[in-house]
N, C-alpha and C positions, 0 to 999 in steps of 0.2 A: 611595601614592596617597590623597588625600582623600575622604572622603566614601563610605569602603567599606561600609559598612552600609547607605547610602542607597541605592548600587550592586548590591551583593546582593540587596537589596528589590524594586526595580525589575525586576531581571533575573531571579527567579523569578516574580514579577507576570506581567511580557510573556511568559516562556518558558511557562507556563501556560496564557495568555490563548489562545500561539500552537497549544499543543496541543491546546487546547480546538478552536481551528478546524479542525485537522487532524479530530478528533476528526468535528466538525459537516458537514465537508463532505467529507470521503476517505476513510474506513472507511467510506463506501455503496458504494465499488468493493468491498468483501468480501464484500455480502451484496445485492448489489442484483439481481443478478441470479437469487440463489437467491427472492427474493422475487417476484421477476418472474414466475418459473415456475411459480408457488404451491406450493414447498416448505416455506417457513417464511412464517410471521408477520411485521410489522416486531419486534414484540415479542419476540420466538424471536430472530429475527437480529440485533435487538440485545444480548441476556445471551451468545447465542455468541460474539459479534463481538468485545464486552469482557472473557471470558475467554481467548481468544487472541489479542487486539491486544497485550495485559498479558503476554503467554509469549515473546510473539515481540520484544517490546521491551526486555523483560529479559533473552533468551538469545542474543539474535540482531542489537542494534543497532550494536552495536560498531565496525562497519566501515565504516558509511556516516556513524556521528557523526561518526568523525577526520575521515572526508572535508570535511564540511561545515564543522568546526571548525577544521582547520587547513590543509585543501590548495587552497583555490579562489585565497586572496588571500594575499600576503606580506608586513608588515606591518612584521617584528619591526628591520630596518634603519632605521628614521624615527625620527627624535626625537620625544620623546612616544608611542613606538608603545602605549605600554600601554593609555593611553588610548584614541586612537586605536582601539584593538582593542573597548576594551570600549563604550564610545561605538558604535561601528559595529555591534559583535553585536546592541544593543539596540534602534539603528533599523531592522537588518535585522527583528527579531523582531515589532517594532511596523509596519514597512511591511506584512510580509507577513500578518500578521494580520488588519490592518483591511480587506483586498482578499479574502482567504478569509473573512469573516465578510460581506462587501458579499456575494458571490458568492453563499452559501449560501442569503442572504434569498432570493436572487433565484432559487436553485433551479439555478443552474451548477454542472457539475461539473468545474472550475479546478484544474490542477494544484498542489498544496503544494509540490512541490519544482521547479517553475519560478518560485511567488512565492516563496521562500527564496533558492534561485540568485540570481536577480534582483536580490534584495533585497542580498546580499553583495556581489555586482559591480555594484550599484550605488553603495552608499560606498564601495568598495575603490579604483574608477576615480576617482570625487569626490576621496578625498582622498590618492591615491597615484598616479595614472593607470595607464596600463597597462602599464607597466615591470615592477609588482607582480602581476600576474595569474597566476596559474599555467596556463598554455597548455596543458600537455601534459595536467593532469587535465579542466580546460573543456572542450576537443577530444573529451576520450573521453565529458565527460556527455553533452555538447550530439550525440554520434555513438548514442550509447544512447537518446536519445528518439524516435531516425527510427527506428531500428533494433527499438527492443522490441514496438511496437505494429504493427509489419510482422509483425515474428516471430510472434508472439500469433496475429495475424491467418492467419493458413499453418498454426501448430498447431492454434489451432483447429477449424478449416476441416476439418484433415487427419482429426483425432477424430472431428468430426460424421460424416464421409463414413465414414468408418473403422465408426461405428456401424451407420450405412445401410448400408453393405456384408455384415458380418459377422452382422446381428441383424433388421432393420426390412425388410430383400429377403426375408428367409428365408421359408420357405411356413410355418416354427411357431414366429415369432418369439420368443414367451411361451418355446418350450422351450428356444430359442438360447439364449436372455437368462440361463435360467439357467447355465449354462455359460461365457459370456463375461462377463457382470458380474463374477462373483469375481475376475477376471484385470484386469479394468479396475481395480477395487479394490485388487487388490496390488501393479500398475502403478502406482498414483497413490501408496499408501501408501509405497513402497521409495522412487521417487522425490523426495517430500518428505521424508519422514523423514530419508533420506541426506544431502542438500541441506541439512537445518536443522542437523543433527548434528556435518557437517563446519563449521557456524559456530559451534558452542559448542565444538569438537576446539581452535578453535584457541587457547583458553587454558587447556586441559589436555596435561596428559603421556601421554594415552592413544595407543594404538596405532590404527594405521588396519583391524588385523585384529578389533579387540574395537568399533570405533563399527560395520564392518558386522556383524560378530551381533548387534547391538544393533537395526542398523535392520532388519536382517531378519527379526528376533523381531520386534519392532514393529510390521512389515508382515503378516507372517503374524494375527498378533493382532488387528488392526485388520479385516486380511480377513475372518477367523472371526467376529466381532462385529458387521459389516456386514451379511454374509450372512443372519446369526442375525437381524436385525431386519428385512433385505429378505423374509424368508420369513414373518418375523411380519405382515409389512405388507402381504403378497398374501395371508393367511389371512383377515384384516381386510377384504380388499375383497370376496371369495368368500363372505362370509359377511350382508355387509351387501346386496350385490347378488347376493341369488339367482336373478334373470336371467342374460344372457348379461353380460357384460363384455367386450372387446376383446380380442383379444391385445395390441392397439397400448398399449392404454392399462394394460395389468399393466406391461408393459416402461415406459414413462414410471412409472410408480408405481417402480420399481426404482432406474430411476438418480435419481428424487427423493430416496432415500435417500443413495444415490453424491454427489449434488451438495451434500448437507450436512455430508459430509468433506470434500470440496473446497472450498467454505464455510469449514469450518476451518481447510484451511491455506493459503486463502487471506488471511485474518487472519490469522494466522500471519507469511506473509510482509510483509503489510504493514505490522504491528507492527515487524518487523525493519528494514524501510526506509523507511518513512512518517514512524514516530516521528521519527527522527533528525533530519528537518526542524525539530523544535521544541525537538531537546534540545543538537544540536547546537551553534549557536549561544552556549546558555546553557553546556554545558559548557566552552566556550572564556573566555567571560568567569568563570565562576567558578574556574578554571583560573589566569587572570589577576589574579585583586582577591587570591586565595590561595595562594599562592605552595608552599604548605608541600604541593600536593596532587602536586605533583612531576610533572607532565603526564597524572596519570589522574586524571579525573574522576570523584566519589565516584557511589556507588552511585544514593543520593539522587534526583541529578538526574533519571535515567531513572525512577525512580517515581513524579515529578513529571511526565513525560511523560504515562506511561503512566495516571495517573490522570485527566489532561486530558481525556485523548484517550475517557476511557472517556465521562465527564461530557459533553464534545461530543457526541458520540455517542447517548447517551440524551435529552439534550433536542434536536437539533434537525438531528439525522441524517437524518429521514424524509425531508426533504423532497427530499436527493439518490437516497434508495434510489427512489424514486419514477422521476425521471429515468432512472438509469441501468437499473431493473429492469424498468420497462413503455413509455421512450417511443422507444426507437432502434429496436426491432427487438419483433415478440410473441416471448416466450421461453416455449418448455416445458422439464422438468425437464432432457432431452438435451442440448437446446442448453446449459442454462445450468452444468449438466456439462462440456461441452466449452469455455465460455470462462473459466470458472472455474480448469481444472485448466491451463490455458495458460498463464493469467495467471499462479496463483501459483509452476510451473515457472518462466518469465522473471525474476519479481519474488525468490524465493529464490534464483536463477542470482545474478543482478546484487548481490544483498545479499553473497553469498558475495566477488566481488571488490571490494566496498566503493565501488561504483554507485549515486548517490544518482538513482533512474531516475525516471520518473511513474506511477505506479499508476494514476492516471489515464486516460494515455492507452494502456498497456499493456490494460488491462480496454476500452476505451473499440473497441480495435485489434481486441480478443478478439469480442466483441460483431460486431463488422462482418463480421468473417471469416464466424462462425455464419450470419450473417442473406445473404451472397453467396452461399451454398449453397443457400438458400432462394430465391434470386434477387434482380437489385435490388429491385424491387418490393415487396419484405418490409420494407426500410428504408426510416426516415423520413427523408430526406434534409434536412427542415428543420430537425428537430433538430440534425443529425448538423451541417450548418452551421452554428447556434449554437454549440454544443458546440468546434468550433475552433476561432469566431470567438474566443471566448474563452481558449484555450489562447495563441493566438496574442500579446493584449494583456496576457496578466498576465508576464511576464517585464520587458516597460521599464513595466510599471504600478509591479510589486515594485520595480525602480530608483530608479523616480523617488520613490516614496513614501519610499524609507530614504534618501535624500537630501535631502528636505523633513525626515525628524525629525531625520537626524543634524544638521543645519542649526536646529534648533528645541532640542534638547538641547545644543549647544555652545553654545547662547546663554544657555540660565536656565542653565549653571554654569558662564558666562563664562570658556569656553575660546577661546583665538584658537590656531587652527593655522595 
């Protein structure tokens, strides 16, 4: 093929560009809601969010890239497919980019992985039709995007009440809390930990009896360490407020802590399935222009994600932590514990079978659930309108846009298919 330097270039440019937007506009689902709550800073949730966006995309991406890169559209039967391939990866990268970067100005919080879909079965149908589509993996994304942000919504819900039950009823809730927090703690640690474990298990030769002492050392460790800082953090309020303090609000103060591990592996999982939206794509083409990588794509690329995304993130992230952390629903540290730990369950679930899901609307599902325990009333329902309308249009937005560049790039290198 001609022109593979030129191609190469290009194709880490827009794969960049696109992680950048991931970066900018979908790593606020990791920390927006811990912000919301006033657990952390934007400042805080952004150096955490870039520390596990970067673990989760190097240990954990692996199974939603192939998805993206090679299972949505079929290519390789068409003459010219290579091009074809690479051409199309690129205007999927550049549609979808320029639609999440419009997005972010404007403070939407747009799914990445419906403008990436989108963007793929938009050239793929353009210049293959739908002969080429692969139905049977479509079916299951497009069945995972009803699905996760239901789901969410139910965990959720279930968590929040599940607190009010066992801790926020009790006649000495402060004394509950201590008690049932560590357990919430080692609950949440065993089950991500497990979950992200078995995604890096599966390009080792280890056993399934050595990742659970792993994840259960892990957990237990994580537990002991939470604690240690939860008791530091109620000596700290005891101490600054020598009046009365609440029992209500030591217990918020508790799972503020709790929500900044789930914080964590909430990034975590998004890192693991978010990423792949940007790197996806690029590993396909580079895959293709170099032949000699023999269907695995070099390390490289995912770093090149993963640094985007960190970059997006820091300059111009605020403005969805915003949306997603104060305008759907008022969030205290509880709530944002309970949609937090929801979301990145489903979203580590889904990365484990190579689910390229929306983290979007998964957190988006998380959030509502919370806020229907509190009543309707608690939700802003105009947002919350917004916030679909837009879900709704970037799917044939991402189409149509990678069909305008793929249209626009086969002309300055005067390709006729």
């Amino acid at each position: 093929m001609d022109n593979v330097i030129l191609l190469t270039t290009l194709s880490i440019m827009f794969g960049f560009i696109m992680a950048w937007a991931v970066g900018a506009n979908d790593v606020a689902n990791a920390m927006g809601t811990s912000v919301g709550a006033g657990v952390l800073t934007i400042q805080q949730a952004i150096v955490l969010a870039g520390v596990f966006e970067v673990l989760g995309a190097l240990l954990a991406s692996d199974g939603v890239t192939n998805t993206l890169s090679k299972g949505l559209v079929h290519l390789e039967g068409l003459a010219n497919a290579d091009i074809l391939i690479v051409y199309g990866m690129l205007s999927a990268l550049a549609a979808s980019a320029t639609w999440l970067i419009f997005a972010t100005a404007m403070g939407w919080p747009v799914s990445t992985t419906h403008s990436i879909v989108g963007a793929i079965l938009g050239y793929g149908w353009f210049v293959a039709g739908t002969q080429n589509v692969n139905w049977h993996v479509l079916i299951s994304i497009f069945s995972s995007w009803v699905i996760t942000p239901t789901l969410s919504a139910l965990l959720s819900a279930g968590i929040f009440i599940s607190v009010q039950q066992l801790i926020l009823n009790h006649e000495n809730p402060d004394v509950r809390a201590k008690t049932i927090v560590p357990m919430y703690l080692f609950i949440v640690s065993l089950i991500i930990v497990y979950i992200s474990l078995s995604l890096v298990w599966m390009h080792t030769k280890g056993s399934l009896f050595e990742m659970v002492v792993i994840a259960c050392s892990s957990s237990i460790l994580l537990t002991v360490v939470g604690y240690g800082i939860i008791r530091k953090v109620k000596t700290k309020i005891l101490i600054k407020h020598k009046d009365y303090v609440s029992a209500y609000n030591h217990v918020e103060q508790m799972f503020g802590v709790l929500a900044i591990f789930t914080a964590s592996a909430m990034a975590f999982a998004h890192g693991g399935n978010d990423v792949a939206n940007a790197i996806g794509p690029l590993a396909r083409i580079i895959i293709t222009l170099h032949p000699h990588y023999a269907n695995q794509y070099p390390y490289w690329v995912t770093c090149i994600g993963a640094l985007g995304v960190v970059l997006g993130l820091s300059m111009y992230g605020y403005k969805i932590i915003k949306t997603v952390g104060n305008k759907i629903t008022a969030l205290t540290p509880i709530r944002g514990f309970s949609a937090q730990f929801s979301t990145a369950f489903v979203v580590v679930t889904s990365s484990a079978f190579g689910l390229p899901i929306s983290t979007t609307h998964t957190l988006v599902g998380a959030v509502i659930g919370v806020g229907i325990v509190g009543g309707l009333g608690a939700l802003d329902t105009r947002v919350i309108k917004g916030i679909f309308s837009s879900w709704f249009i970037t799917l044939p937005i991402g189409a149509a846009l990678s069909i305008i560049y793929f249209l626009i790039l086969a002309h300055v290198m005067h390709f006729q298919f």
